[in-house]
C-alpha positions in Angstrom: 0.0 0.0 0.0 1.7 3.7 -0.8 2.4 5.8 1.8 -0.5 8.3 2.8 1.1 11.6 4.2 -1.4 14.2 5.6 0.1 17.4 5.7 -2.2 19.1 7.9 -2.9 19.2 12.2 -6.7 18.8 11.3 -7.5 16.4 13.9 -10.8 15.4 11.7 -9.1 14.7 8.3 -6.7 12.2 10.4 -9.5 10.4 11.7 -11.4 10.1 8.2 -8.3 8.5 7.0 -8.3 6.1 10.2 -11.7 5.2 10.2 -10.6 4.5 6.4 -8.7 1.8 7.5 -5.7 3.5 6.4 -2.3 5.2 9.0 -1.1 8.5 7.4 1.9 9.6 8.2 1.3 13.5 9.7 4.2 16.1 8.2 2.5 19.6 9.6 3.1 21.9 6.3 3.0 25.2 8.4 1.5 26.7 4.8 -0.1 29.8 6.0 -3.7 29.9 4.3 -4.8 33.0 5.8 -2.5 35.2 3.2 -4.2 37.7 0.3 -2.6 35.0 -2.2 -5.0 32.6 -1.6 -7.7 34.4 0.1 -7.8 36.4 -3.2 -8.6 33.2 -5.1 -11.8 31.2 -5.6 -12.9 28.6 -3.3 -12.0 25.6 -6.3 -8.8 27.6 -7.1 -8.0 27.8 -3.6 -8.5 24.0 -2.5 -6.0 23.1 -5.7 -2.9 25.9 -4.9 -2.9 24.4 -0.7 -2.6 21.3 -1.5 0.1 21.9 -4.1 2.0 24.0 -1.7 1.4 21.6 1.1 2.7 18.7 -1.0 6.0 20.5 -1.9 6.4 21.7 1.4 6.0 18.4 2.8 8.1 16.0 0.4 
């Protein structure tokens, strides 16, 4: 099975995963989301750029 990293605190999103049956590794990105950068983006837009900047933060 691959390697599932969740790269994000959110206490909820960890247990989805483990009530998936599945043991993500946490790597906390510390991507601030509150900055005019994304804020100024739409919700779908938004969604798509954190979890690109999380990935490459994390990896």
């Amino acid at each position: 099975m691959p390697r599932i990293v969740l790269a994000s605190q959110s206490k909820s999103r960890r247990t989805l995963l483990e009530d998936a049956g599945l043991t993500p590794t946490i790597i906390v990105s510390n991507v601030d989301e509150e900055t005019d950068f994304f804020n100024a983006m739409t919700p779908q837009d938004m969604v798509i750029a954190l979890a690109i900047s999380k990935a490459h933060t994390v990896r």
